[in-house]
N, C-alpha and C positions, 0 to 999 in steps of 0.2 A: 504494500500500500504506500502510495506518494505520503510522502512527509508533509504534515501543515507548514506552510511561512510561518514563522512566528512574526508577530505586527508586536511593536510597543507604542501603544498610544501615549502621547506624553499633551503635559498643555498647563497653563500655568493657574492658578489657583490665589485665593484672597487673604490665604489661610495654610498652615503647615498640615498636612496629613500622613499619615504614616502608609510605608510599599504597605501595596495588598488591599488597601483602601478601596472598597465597593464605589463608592460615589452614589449608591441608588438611592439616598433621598436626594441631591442634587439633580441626579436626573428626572426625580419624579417631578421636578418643579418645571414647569415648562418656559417660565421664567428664567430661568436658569441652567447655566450649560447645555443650551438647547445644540450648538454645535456637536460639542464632544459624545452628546448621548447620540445624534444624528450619524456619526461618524463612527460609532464604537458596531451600533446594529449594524452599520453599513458590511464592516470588516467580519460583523459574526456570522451576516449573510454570506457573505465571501469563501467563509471555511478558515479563515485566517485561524492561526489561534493568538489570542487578544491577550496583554495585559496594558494597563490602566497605570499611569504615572500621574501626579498633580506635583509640580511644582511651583516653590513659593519662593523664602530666599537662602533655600539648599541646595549647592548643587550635589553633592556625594549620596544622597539617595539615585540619583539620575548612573551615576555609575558603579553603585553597587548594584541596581538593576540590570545593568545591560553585564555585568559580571556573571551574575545568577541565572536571567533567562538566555541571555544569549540570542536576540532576536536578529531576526534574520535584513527586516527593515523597520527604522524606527518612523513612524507618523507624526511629522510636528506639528502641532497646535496653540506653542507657545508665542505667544505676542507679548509679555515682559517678563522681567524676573525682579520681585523683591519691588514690585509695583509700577517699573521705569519701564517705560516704551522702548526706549532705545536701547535696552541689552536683550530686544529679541535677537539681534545678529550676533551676540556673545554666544548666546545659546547653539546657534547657527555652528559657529569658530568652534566649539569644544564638540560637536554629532562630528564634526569634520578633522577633529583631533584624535578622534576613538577609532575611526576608519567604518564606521557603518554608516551605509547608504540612508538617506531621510529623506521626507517626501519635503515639496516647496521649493522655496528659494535659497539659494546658498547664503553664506555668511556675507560674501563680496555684493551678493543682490541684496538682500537687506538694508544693507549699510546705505547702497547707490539710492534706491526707491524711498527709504524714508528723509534722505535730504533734498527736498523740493527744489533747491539750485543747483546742486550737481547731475542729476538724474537731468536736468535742464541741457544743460551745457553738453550733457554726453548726448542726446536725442539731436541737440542743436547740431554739434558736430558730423553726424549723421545727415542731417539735410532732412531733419522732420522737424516742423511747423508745432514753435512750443511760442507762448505768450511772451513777451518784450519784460523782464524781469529784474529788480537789484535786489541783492541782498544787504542785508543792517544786522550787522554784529549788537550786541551789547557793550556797550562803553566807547562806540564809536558815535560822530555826529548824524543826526538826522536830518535829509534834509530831500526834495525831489527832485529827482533826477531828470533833466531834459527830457531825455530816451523815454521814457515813463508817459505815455497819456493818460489822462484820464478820462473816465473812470476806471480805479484799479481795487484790485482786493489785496487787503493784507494778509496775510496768513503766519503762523507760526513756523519758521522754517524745517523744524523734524518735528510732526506730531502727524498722526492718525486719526481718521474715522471723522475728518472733520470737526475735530476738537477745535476750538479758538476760533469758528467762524460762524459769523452771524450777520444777520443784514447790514451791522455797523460795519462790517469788515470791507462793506463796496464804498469807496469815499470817490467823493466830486469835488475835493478841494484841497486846497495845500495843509491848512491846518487839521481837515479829517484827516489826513495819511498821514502827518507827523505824528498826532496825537494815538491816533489805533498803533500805529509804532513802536510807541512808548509804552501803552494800556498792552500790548505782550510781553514787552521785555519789564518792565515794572511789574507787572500783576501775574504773570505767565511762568516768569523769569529764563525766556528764552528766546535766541536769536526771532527774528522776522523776516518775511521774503514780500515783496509788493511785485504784482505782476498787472498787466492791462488787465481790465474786465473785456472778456469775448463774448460779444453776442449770439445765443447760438442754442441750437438744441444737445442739451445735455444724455451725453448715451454712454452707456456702459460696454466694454465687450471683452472677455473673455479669448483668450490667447493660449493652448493646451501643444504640449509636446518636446520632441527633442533634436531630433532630426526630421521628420515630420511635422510641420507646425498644422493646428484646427483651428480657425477661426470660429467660437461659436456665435451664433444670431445674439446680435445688440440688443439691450434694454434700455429702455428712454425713461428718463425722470420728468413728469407731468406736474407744473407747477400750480397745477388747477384753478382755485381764486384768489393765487393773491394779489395787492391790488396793482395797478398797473403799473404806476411810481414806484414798486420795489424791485430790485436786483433778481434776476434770476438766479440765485445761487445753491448749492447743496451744502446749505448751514447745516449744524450740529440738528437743530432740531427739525429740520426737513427729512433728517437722517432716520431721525431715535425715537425721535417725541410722536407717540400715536395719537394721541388727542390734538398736537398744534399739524399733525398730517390729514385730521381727519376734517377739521375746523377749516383747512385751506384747499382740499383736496389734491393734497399732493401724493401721486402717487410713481408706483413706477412698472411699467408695463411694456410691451416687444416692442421695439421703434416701430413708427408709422412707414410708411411710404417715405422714400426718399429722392431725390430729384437723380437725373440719369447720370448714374456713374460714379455720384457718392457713394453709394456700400462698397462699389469693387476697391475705394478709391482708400474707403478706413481698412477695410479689410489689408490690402498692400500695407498703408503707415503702419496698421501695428502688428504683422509679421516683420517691419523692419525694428520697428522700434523692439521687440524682441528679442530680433538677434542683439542689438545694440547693447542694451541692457546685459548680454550673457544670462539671459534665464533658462532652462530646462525643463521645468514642470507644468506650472500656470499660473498666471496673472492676469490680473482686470484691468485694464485700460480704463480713464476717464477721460473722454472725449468731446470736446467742441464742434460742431457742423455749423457753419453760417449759412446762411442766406445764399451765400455765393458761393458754395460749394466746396469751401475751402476748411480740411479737417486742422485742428489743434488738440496736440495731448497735451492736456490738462495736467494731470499727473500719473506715474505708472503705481497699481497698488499690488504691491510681495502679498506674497501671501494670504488672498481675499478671503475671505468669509467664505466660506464650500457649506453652513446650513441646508437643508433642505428648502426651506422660505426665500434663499439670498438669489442675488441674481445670476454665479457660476452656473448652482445647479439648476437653475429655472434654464437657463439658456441653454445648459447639456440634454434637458429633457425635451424642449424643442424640438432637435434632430433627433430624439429617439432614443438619446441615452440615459437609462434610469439611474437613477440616485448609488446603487449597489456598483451599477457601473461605472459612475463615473470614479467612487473610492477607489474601484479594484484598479480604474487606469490612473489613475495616482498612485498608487501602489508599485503597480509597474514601473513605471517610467522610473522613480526613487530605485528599485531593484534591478532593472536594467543597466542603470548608470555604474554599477559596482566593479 
């Protein structure tokens, strides 16, 4: 009889838990770690054999585990450690120090995708179409940049999930962008990056593979009623907040129709920006379309949300790929690489 893979699911936690840790009231809460439970049936479906890691701000459970089981591929799910966003690429460095194949993004992708100017520069270098952008250190002067029109958004330079952005973040004027400036690195306490505000319909797209690249079917973000005078943008709470999504109806659902020659046109920029990046696995694109046909990546996102609800698997299920399937070809691709 074939040997099971062994799978280590691993993924970070708010709280210290001991190896061997069920997590089933966590999972019963559908609130809560709706990913990992999403993700764990997926693999039990598969024949995997599963174990279950949380980590918080240990790393030595993580390889006393991989001592013990021995897994054959470990499943990253970790987005921080010890509460900080940005040591999810540590985590990344140390799966890639032990020599076992993980699924997502490397350490080097991590690193590039969560710095909104550099991941800039390298797309730029490429000859793919990214917003007119400066960055603002902390303890440097603020002020605006010629190059800069406006309307721009500010943003946090390394943060995720749309943390730090809000309608205040779209400014029309020299003292709204000094001051949103100031209101991250003051209150945030982290560099900022000011890019143009792009006109344009907001689409999401999914980018799978290694040598083979998939482009899956785009999802568009529908900004429903909000009022006319506001930004179109994918604030924190257009994101997360159900009740301020449900009040404006913003939702997010398969792009529309798009004029001739746009899809083929995303579909090309983000198999290039792909390779650019050096990714392997999958990633979400956040994408600009204008009016005139002209695509902008917004930002590239490591390591997307793959829930069942989110938009990876909504788009893999499009073409016909179920949820069981799209883990196992994560899976793969992580074990193939080895």
């Amino acid at each position: 009889m074939k040997k099971k893979l062994k799978v280590l699911l691993i993924f970070n936690t708010a709280y210290a838990t001991p190896r061997g840790y069920d997590f089933k009231e966590e999972f019963a809460d559908p609130e809560n770690m709706y990913t990992e439970n999403d993700v764990c049936r997926a693999l039990q479906v598969n024949n995997f054999e599963v174990r279950l890691l949380g980590i918080y701000n240990d790393i030595r459970p993580l390889l006393d585990e991989v001592k013990d089981f021995k897994p054959g591929v470990i499943f990253n799910l970790v987005e921080m450690f010890n509460n900080k966003t940005h040591f999810d690429k540590n985590v990344g460095a140390l799966l890639e120090m032990i020599g076992l194949p993980y699924t997502g993004a490397s350490s080097d992708a991590l690193f590039v995708c969560n710095n909104k100017a550099l991941s800039k520069k390298i797309l730029r270098f490429h000859r793919l179409r990214v917003a007119r952008f400066y960055t603002f250190y902390r303890g440097h002067r603020i002020w605006r940049p010629r190059t800069i029109k406006l309307p721009a958004i500010i943003k946090p330079l390394c943060e995720e999930a749309s943390r730090g952005i809000s309608q205040a973040s779209v400014v029309d004027n020299e003292n709204a962008f000094v001051e949103r400036i100031k209101f991250i690195q003051d209150n945030m306490k982290m560099d900022a990056i000011a890019e143009e505000y792009i006109e344009g319909r907001e689409l999401y797209v999914t980018v799978m593979g290694h040598k083979r690249l998939k482009v899956l079917p785009a999802r568009e973000l529908k900004f429903g009623q909000l009022p006319e005078d506001e930004p179109r943008v994918a604030t924190y709470k257009a994101k997360w907040d159900d009740n301020y999504r449900d009040r404006w109806g913003i939702k997010s659902v398969f792009a529309g129709k798009l004029a001739n020659g746009v899809e083929e046109r995303i579909n090309e920029v983000c198999k290039r920006a792909y390779r650019a990046l050096n990714m392997h696995s999958y990633i979400r694109f956040d994408i600009r379309a204008t009016s005139e046909g002209k695509v902008y990546i917004i930002e590239p996102n490591a390591n997307p949300c793959i829930a069942k609800i989110d938009e990876v698997a909504q788009s893999a299920e499009k073409i016909g790929m179920s949820y069981e399937q799209l883990i196992r070809k994560i899976v793969m691709l992580a074990y193939q690489r080895k």
